[in-house]
DRENDO-1510 file (C-alpha; in Angstrom, 1 decimal, always signed):
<recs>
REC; n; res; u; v; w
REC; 1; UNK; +0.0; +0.0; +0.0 .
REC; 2; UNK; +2.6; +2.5; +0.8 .
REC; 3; UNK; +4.5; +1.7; -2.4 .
REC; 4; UNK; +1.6; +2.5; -4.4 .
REC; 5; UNK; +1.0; +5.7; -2.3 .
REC; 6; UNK; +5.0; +6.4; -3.1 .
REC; 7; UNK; +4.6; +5.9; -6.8 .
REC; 8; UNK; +1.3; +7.9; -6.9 .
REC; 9; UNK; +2.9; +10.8; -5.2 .
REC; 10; UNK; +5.5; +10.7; -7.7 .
REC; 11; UNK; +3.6; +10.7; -11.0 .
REC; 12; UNK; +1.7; +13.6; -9.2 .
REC; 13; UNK; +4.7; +15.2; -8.9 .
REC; 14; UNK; +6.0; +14.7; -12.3 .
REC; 15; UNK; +2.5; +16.2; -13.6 .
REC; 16; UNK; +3.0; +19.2; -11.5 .
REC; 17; UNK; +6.2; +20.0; -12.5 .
REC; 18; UNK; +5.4; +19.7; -16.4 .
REC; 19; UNK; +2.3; +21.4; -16.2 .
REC; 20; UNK; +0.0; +18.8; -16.4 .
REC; 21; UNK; -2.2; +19.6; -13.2 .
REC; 22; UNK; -2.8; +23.1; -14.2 .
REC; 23; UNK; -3.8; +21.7; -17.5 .
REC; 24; UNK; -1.1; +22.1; -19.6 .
REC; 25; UNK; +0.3; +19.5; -21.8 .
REC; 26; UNK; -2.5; +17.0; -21.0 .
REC; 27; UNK; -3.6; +14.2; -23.0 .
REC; 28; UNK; -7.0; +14.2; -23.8 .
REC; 29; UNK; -8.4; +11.5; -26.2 .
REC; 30; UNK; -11.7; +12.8; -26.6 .
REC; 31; UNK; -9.8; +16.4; -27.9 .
REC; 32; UNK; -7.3; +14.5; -30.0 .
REC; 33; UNK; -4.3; +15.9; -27.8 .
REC; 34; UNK; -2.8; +12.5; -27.1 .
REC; 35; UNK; +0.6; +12.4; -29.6 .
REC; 36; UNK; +3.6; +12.2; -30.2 .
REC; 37; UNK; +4.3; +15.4; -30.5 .
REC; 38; UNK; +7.0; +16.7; -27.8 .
REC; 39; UNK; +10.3; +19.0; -27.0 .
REC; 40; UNK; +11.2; +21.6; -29.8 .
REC; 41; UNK; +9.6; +20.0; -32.8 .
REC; 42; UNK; +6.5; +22.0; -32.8 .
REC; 43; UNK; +9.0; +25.3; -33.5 .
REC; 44; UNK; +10.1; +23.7; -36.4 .
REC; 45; UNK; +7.4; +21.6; -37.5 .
REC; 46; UNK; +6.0; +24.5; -40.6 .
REC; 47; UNK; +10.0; +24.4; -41.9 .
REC; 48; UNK; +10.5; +20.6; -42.1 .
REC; 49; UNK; +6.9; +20.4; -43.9 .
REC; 50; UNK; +7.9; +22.7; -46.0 .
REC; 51; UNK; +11.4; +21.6; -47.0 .
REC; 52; UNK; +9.8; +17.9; -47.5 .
REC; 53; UNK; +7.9; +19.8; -50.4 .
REC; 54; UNK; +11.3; +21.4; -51.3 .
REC; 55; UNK; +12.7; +17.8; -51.2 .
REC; 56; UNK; +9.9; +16.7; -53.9 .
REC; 57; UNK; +10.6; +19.3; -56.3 .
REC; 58; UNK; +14.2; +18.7; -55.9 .
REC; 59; UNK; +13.6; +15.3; -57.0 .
REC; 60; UNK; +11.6; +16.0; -59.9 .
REC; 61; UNK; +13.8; +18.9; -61.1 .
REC; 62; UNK; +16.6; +16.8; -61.4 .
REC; 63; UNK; +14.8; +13.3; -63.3 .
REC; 64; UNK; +13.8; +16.8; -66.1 .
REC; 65; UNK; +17.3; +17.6; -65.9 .
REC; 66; UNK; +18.7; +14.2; -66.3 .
REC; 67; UNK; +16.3; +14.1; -69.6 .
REC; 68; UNK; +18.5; +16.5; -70.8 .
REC; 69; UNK; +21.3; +14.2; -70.9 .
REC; 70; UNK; +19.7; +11.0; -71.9 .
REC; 71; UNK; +20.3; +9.1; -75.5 .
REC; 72; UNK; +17.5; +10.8; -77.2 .
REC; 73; UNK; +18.8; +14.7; -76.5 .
REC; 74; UNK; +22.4; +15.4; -76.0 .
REC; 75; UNK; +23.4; +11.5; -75.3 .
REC; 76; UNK; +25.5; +12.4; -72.0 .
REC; 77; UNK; +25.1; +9.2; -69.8 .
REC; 78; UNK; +27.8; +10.4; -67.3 .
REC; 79; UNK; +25.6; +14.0; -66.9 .
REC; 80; UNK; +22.5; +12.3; -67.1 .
REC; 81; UNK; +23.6; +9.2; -64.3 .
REC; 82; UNK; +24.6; +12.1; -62.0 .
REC; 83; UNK; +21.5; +13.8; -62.1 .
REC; 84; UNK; +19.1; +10.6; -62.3 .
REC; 85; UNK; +21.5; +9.6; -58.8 .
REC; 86; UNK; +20.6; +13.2; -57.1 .
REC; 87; UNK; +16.9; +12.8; -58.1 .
REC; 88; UNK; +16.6; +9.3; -56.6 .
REC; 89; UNK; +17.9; +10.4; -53.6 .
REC; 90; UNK; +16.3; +13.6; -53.1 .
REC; 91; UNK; +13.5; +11.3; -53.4 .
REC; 92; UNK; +14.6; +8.6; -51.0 .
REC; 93; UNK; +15.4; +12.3; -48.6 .
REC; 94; UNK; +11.9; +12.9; -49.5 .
REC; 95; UNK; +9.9; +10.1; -48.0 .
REC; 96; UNK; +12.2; +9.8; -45.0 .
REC; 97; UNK; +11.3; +13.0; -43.8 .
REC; 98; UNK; +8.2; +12.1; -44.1 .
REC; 99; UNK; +8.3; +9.2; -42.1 .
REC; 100; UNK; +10.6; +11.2; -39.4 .
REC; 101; UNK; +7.9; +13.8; -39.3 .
REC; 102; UNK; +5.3; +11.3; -38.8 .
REC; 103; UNK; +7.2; +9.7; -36.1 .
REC; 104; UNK; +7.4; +13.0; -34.4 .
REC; 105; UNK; +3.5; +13.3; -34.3 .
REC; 106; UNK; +3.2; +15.5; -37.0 .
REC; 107; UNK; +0.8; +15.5; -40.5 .
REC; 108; UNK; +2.8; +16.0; -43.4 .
REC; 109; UNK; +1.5; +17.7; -46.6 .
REC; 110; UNK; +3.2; +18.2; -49.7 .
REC; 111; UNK; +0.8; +19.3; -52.2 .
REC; 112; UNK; -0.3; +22.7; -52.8 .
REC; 113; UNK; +0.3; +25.9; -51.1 .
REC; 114; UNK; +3.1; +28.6; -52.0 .
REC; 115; UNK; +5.9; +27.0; -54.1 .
REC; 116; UNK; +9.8; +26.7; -52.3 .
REC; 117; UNK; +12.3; +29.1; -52.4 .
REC; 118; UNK; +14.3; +26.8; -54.8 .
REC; 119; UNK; +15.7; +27.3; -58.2 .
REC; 120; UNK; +12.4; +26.3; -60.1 .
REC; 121; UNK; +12.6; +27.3; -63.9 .
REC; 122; UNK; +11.9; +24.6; -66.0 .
REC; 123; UNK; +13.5; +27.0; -68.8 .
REC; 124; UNK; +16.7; +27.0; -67.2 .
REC; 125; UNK; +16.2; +22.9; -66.4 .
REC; 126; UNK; +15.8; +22.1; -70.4 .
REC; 127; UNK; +18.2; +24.6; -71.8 .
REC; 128; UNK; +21.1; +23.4; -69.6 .
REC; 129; UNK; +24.2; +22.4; -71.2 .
REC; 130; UNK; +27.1; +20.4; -69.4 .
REC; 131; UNK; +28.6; +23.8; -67.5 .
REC; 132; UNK; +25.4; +25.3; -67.1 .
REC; 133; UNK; +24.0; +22.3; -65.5 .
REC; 134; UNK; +26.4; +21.9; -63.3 .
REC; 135; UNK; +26.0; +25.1; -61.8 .
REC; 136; UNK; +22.1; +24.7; -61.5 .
REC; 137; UNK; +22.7; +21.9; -59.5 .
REC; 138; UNK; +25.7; +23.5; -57.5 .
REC; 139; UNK; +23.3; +26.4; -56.4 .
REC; 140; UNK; +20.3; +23.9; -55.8 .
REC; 141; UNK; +22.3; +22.2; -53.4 .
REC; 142; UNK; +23.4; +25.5; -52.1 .
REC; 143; UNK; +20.1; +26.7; -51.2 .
REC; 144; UNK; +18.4; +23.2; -49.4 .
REC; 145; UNK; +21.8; +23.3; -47.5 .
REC; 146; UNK; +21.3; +26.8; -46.2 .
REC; 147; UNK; +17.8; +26.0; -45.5 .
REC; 148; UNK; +18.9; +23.1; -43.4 .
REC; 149; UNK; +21.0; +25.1; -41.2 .
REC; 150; UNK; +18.7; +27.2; -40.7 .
REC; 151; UNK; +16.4; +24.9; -39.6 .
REC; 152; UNK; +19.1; +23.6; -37.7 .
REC; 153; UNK; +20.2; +26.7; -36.2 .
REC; 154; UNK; +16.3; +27.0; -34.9 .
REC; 155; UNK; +16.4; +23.9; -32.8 .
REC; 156; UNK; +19.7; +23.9; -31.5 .
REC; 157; UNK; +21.4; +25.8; -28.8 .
REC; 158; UNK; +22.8; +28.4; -31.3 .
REC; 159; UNK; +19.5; +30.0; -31.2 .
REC; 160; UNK; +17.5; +29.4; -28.4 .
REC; 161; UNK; +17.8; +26.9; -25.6 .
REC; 162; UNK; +13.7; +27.3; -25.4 .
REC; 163; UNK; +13.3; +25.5; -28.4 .
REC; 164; UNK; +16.0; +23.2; -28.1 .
REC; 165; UNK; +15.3; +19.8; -29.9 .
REC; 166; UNK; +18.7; +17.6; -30.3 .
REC; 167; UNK; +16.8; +14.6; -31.7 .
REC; 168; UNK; +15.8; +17.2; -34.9 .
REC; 169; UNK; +19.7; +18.6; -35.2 .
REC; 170; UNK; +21.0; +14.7; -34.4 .
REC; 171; UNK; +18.2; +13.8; -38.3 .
REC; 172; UNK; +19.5; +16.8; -39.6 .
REC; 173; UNK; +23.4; +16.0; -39.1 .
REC; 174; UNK; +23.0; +12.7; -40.3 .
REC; 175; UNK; +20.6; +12.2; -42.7 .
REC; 176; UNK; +21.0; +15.4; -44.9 .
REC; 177; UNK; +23.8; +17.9; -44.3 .
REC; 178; UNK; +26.6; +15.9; -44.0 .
REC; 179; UNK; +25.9; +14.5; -47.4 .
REC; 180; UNK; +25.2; +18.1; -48.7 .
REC; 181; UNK; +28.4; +19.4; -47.7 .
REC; 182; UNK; +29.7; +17.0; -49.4 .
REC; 183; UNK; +27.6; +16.7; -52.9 .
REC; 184; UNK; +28.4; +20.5; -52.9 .
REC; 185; UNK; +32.3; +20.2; -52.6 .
REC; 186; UNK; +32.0; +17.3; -55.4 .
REC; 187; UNK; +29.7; +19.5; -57.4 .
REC; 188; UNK; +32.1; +22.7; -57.0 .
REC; 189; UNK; +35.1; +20.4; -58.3 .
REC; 190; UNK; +33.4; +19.0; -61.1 .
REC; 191; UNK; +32.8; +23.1; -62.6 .
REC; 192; UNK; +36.6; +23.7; -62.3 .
REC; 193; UNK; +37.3; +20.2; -63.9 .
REC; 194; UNK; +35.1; +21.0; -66.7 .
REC; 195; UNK; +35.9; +24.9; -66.8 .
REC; 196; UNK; +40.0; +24.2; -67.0 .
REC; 197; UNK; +38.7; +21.4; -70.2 .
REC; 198; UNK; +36.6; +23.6; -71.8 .
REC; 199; UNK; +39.1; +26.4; -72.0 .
REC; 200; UNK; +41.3; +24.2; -75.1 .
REC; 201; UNK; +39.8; +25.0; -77.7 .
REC; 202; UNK; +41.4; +22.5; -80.1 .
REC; 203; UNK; +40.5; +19.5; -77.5 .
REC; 204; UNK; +37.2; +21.0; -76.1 .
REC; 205; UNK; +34.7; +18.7; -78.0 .
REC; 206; UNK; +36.7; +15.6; -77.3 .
REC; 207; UNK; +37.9; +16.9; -73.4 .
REC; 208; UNK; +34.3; +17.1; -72.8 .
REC; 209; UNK; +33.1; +13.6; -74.2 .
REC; 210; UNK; +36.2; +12.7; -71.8 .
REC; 211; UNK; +35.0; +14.1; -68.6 .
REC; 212; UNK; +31.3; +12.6; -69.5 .
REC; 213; UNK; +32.9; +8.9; -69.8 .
REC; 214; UNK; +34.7; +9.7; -66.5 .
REC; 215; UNK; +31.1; +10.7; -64.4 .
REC; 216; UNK; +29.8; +7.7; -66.0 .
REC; 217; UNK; +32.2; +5.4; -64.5 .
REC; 218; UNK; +32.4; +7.5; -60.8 .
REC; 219; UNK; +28.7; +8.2; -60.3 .
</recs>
């Protein structure tokens, strides 16, 4: 009897100091407030719905772009692999933050609403050449990166210890910015690669078939 008594006095205490007596931060079947939903993801819970959507068109922007490259237009299959790869994983990025999101409690949508703040010009897309291309995607990765840090930056100590949520910054680390750091520093090499061929005249055409053959074998 006077363990139960113990253990009762406890979780009272436990409700008390979160809040729960007073009413806050209850769960409430009957008024749907019984989730998952807990720490600093609610501060952040708008930006990672929206950057899923970013995610999407990333992915779609990139299969267009690696049309550019296929057999039937320009017949680049080291340009066109490269951007088929990004676009399968900005996908694969894509459903996992979904799922994360869900995990977290949150409903995820991804249609509709204002467009991202990405590069979103289907001109630009079919137009591309090889250099032009490879800047596209340079910047693209430029701006989701940014965007990540900043969502980062929101959760973390860096900006407010109120909001502080290190099981977001731990998904963001490891699942997207440590391979955007790197996919921009790979991206960023392959423009002064290409930039130092292109610059021979005499061996341009061939330099460039060159360079293709090598993203074919690397990607």
């Amino acid at each position: 009897m006077k363990f139960i008594l113990l253990i009762a006095g406890l979780v009272a205490g436990l409700a008390l100091a979160n809040g729960a007596v007073s009413g806050v931060g209850t769960c409430s079947i009957d008024k749907g407030t019984c989730t998952s939903l807990f720490s600093g993801f609610p501060h952040i819970q708008t930006d990672l719905n929206k950057y899923t959507k970013q995610m999407l068109d990333k992915s779609f922007d990139f299969l267009l772009l690696s049309s550019v490259f296929d057999v039937y237009s320009m017949d680049r299959p080291g340009f066109e692999k490269l951007y088929r790869k990004a676009s399968d994983k900005a996908w694969e990025d894509t459903i996992d933050l979904i799922k994360y999101q869900s995990r977290r409690g949150a409903s995820v949508q991804v249609g509709g609403g204002e467009g991202p703040n990405t590069i979103h010009d289907v001109a630009s897309l079919v137009q591309s050449n090889e250099t032009s291309s490879l800047e596209l995607a340079l910047e693209y990765e430029k701006i989701l990166a940014t965007e990540a840090h900043r969502i980062h930056k929101k959760i973390s100590h860096a900006d407010s210890t109120k909001h502080y949520d290190p099981d977001v910054a731990h998904y963001l680390d490891e699942k997207l910015i440590e391979y955007q750091s790197g996919q921009i520093r790979k991206l960023s090499g392959y423009i002064t690669n290409l930039n130092d061929i292109i610059r021979e005249a005499n061996t341009k055409a061939l330099g460039v078939q060159l360079f293709d053959e090598y993203l074919d074998k690397v990607e």
